[in-house]
Structure formats: structure tokens, C-alpha cells
C-alpha positions as CSV (number, residue, x, y, z in Angstrom):
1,X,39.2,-22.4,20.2
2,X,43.2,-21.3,21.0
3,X,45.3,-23.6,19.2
4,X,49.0,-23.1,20.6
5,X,52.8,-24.5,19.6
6,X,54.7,-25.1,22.2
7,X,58.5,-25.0,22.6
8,X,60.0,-26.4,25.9
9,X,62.6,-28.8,27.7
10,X,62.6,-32.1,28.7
11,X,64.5,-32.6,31.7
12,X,64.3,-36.7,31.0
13,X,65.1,-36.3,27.3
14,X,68.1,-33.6,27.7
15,X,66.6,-31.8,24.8
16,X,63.8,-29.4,23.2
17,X,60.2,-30.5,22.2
18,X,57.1,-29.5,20.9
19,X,53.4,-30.1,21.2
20,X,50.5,-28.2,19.9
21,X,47.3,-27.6,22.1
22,X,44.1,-27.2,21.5
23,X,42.3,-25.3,24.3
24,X,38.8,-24.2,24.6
25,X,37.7,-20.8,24.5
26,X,34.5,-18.9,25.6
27,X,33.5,-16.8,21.9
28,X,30.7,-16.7,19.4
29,X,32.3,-14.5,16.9
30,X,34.5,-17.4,15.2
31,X,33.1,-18.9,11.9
32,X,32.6,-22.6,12.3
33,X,33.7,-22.9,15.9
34,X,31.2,-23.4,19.1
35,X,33.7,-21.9,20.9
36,X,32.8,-23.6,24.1
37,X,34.7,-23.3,27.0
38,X,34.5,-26.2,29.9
39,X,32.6,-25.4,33.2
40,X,36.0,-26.4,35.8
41,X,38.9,-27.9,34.6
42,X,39.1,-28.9,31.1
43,X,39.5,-33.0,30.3
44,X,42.4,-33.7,28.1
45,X,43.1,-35.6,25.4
46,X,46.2,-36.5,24.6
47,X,46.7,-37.7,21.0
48,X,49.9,-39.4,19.6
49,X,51.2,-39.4,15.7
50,X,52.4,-42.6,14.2
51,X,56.1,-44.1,12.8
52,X,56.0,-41.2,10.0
53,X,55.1,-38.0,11.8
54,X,54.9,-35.7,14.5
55,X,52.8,-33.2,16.7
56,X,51.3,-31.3,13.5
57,X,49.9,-34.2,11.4
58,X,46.3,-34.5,13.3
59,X,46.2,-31.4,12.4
60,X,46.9,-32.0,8.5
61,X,45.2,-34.8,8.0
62,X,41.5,-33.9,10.2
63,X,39.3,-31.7,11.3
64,X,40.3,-32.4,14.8
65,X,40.1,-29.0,16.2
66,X,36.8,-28.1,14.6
67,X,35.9,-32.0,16.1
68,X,36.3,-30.6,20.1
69,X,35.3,-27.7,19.0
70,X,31.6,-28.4,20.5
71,X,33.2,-30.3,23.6
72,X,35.1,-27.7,26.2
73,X,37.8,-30.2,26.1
74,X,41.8,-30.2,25.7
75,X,43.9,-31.6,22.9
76,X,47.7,-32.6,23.9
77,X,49.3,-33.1,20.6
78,X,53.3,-34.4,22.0
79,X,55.9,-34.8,19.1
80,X,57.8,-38.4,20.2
81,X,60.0,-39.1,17.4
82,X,60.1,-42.7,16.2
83,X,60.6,-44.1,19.4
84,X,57.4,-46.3,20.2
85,X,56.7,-44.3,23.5
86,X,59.5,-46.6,25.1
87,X,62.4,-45.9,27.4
88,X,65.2,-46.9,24.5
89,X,67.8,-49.5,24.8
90,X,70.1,-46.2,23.3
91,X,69.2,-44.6,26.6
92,X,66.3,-42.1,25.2
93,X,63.2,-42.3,28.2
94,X,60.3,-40.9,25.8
95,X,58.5,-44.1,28.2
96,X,59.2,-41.5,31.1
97,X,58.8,-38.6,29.4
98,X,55.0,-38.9,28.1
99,X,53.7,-40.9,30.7
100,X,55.4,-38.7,34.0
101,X,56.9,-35.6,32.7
102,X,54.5,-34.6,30.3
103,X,51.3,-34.9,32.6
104,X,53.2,-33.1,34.7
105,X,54.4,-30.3,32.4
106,X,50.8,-29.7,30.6
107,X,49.1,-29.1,33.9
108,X,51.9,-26.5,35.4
109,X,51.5,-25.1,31.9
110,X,47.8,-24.6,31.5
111,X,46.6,-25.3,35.4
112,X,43.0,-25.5,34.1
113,X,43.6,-29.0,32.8
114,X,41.9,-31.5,34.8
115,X,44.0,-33.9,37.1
116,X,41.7,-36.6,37.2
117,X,42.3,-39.7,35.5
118,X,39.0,-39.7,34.8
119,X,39.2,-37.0,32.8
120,X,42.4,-37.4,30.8
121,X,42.2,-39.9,27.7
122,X,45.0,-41.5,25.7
123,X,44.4,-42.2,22.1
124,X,46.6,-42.2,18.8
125,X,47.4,-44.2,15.7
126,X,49.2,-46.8,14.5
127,X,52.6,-46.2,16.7
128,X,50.3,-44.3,18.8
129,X,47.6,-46.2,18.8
130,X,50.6,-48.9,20.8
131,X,51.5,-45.5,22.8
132,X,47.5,-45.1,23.6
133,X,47.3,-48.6,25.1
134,X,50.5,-48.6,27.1
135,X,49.5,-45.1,28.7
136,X,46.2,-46.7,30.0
137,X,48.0,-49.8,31.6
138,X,51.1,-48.8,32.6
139,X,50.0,-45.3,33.8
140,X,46.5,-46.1,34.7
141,X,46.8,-44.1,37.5
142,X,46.9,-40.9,35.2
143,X,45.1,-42.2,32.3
144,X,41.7,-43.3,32.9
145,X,41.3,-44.4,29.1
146,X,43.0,-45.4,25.9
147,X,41.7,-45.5,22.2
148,X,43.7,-47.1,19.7
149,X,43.0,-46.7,15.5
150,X,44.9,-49.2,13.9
151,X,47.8,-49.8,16.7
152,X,50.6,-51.8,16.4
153,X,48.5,-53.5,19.7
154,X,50.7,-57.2,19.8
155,X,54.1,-55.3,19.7
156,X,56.0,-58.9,19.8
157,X,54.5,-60.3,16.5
158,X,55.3,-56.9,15.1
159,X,58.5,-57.3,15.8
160,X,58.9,-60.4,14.5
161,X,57.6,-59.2,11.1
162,X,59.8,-56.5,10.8
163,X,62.5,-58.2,11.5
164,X,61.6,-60.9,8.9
165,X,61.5,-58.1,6.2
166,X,64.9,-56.9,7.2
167,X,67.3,-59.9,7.6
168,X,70.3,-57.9,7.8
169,X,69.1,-56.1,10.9
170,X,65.9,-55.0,12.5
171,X,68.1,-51.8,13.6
172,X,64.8,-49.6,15.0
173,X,63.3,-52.3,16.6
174,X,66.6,-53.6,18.1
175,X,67.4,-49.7,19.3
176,X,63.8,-49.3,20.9
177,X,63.2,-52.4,22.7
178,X,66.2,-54.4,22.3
179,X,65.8,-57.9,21.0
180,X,62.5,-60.1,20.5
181,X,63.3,-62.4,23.4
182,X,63.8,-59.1,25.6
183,X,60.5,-57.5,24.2
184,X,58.6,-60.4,25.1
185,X,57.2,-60.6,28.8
186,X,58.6,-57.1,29.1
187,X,56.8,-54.1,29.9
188,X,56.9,-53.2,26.5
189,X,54.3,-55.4,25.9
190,X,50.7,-54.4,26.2
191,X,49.2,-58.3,27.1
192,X,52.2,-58.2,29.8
193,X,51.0,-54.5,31.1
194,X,47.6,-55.7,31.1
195,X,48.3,-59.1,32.9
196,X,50.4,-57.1,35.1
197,X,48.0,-54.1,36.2
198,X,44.8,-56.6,36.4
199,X,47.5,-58.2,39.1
200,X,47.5,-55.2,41.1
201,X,43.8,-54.8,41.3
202,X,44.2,-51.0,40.6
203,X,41.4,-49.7,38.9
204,X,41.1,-50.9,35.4
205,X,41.4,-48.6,32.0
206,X,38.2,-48.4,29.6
207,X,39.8,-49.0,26.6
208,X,38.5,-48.8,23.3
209,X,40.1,-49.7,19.4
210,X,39.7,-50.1,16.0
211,X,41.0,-51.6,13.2
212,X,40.5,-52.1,9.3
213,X,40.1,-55.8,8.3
214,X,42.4,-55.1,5.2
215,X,44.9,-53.6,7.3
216,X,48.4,-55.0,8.0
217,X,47.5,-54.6,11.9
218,X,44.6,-56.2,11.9
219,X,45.2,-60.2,13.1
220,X,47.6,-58.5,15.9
221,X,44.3,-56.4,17.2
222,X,42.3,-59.4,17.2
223,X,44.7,-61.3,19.6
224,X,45.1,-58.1,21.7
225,X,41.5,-57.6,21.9
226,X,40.6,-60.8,23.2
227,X,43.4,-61.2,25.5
228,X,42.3,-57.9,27.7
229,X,38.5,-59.2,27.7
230,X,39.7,-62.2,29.0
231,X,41.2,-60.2,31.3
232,X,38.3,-58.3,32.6
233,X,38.7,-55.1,31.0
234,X,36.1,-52.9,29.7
235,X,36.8,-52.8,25.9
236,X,34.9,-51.5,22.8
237,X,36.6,-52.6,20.1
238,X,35.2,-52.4,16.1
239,X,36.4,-53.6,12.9
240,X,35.0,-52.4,9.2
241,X,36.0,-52.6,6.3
242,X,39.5,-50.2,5.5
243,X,43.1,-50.7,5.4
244,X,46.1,-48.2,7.3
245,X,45.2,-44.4,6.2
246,X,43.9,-41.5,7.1
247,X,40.3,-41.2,5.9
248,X,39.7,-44.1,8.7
249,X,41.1,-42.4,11.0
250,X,39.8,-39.5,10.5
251,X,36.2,-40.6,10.7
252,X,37.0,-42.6,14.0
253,X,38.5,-40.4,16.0
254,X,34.8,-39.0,16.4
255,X,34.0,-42.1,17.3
256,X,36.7,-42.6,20.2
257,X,35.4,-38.9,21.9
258,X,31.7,-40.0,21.6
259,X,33.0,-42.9,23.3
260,X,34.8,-41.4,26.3
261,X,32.4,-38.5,26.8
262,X,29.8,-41.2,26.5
263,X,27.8,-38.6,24.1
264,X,26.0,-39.0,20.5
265,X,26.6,-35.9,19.5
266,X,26.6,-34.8,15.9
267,X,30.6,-33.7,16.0
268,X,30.7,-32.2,11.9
């Protein structure tokens, strides 16, 4: 496998990222990697950090590259600041940015990347778990799936929760999406996206989540899950026992590539 830090500009964000990318390579020298390059283009995953972190912490906290190390596929690891994947009310388009620019960037970047929405898969935790969903139904046309571990999946409720902790002012919330009655209906939110994209009769996401039934997330995935079945879309969605932290996620992000590649393999 290459894994590979990348510096570079965004022309919608005015400013220097970073994203680390996992890339598969053709070798049988390297101790507990397969090594296995993809026949064509590569699919890609692109895999988004939560509230607290940034493009390094799959990395830290799994086995994620020895994970695809047995697939051929690409890993997209973006760094998106606490910003909720949303085109700010302070002006700051990381909507833009991940779901047009970065596409856009990887594939000029590393042309053997596949193009297909089909092959190019949305998932994250938490924040960008939320992130995972939103790419799926407001870029369907790009993302052909989204998997979400614990996401933040009824953005509106969260909202209201955080702003009930902080009576003197809900200032992140207010500077990503603005205030609750503007969040709600908007295309911030997922049940809006997926109302609105089932409206288009565009072709559908797969989606797939889970969530803990101790975490803090877990009543706003059980109204998000039932409001995209009702919908029509395809959805996988589990629950076991386990509250908001890694060890979860760890062991589920196995799950979620088993699941898109529609494979059983043994990924350890």
C-alpha cells in the first residue's frame, strides 16, 4: 500500500489543506500487507473525521490501511475543520469544497481513481457520519453510497440539544447553519435532501448506518432511519450494544466495506 499526505489549495476555501491517501500498490515484499493493486481504476472511499479531529485520526485510532489492504481500493482521508461539511453562514463553502472540488481535485491528482459513482463511497463518523449522508443525497450524482457510524443523522434535533446545553449561545451551531428555524427544511438537513432527491427521481444512494443503543446519537438514527425507508431508499442500518467511541467504530468500518463491495471477506 502507498499511504501519502497531501498539501494543496482550495480554490473555494481561499486556503491550504490536507488529506492523506491510501492507494493500492502491486507488492509481496511488505509484512502484513496484500499489497493488491485494482484491475482499472481504483474505487474510492472517502472517509470523514468527526467534531474533535482531522485527516490523521482513522489512522490513529484503526487498522484502516491494513483493513483495504486486501481490497485494491482508495482511501480519501479530507481534513474539514469543525464545520459539519456545510457552506457556513461565516462564508466558509467546505459544502462546496468536499462534495465538488475535492472529487474533482483527487481524480486530477491520482487519474487512476474511478469516476463512477458507483464506485466512490462516502462514509465517516459522528460529524462525518452527517457529512457521509449528505454526500450521498445531495451529491448522488458523485456518490453512489454513504455509511454512517454513529452520525449526528437528524441534524435539527441536534441542534436543538446543543443549544439547550448552552443557553447563552449555541455559537458553532449558529456559525455553521445559522439558526434552528433556518436549519430546518434546509438543505442542511438529511430528511429534507432525501425528500428532495427522491423528488427528482435521480437514482437513489445505497445507504447504510449504525449506531450504539447507549449512545447520545442513537433516538436521532432511529428517526432518520425510518424516514429514508419510507422513502424508498435502500438502507442497511444496525444497532448493538455500545456508546460514541472508537472500538465501535473501529470494528464497523469493516462492516461498511463488506457492505459496499458486497463481499464476506475476512478483512483482519
Amino acid at each position: 500500500m502507498a499511504l501519502m499526505h497531501v498539501d494543496f489549495f482550495s480554490d473555494v476555501l481561499g486556503m491550504s489543506v490536507n488529506m492523506d491517501v491510501i492507494l493500492p500498490q502491486q507488492t509481496k515484499g511488505q509484512i502484513g500487507m496484500e499489497g493488491r493493486g485494482a484491475e482499472g481504476k481504483y474505487k474510492t472511499m472517502y472517509l470523514l473525521h468527526g467534531m474533535s479531529d482531522d485527516q490523521t485520526i482513522w489512522q490513529r485510532r484503526t487498522s484502516i490501511e491494513r483493513y483495504v489492504s486486501k481490497l485494491g481500493i482508495a482511501v480519501v482521508m479530507p481534513t474539514t475543520h469543525l464545520a459539519f461539511y456545510t457552506d457556513t453562514t461565516y462564508g466558509m463553502k467546505y459544502w462546496t469544497f468536499i462534495s465538488q472540488e475535492l472529487p474533482k481535485i483527487c481524480r486530477e491528482f491520482f487519474p487512476q481513481m474511478s469516476a463512477k459513482r458507483e464506485d466512490t463511497l462516502a462514509a465517516g463518523l459522528s460529524m462525518g457520519g452527517y457529512g457521509a449522508w449528505k454526500l450521498g443525497l445531495g451529491a448522488g450524482d458523485t456518490f453512489g453510497a454513504a455509511a454512517s457510524l454513529s452520525g449526528a443523522l437528524d441534524i435539527v434535533e441536534d441542534y436543538k440539544r446543543n443549544e439547550e446545553a448552552n443557553p447563552a449561545g449555541n455559537l458553532i451551531f449558529q456559525g455553521i447553519f445559522g439558526s434552528a428555524e433556518q436549519l430546518e427544511g434546509s438543505e442542511n438537513d438529511l430528511m429534507t435532501l432525501a425528500e428532495r432527491r427522491k423528488a427528482e427521481q435521480k437514482a437513489l444512494p445505497r445507504l447504510y448506518a449504525w449506531c450504539g443503543t447507549e449512545d447520545f446519537l442513537y433516538q436521532g438514527n432511529l428517526r432518520a432511519w425510518d424516514y429514508v425507508k419510507k422513502l424508498g431508499y435502500d438502507l442497511t442500518c444496525e444497532e448493538s450494544s455500545g456508546d460514541h467511541q472508537w472500538k465501535y467504530w473501529d470494528a464497523k468500518i469493516q462492516d461498511v466495506l463488506r457492505w459496499w463491495l458486497e463481499t464476506d471477506m475476512d478483512l483482519q
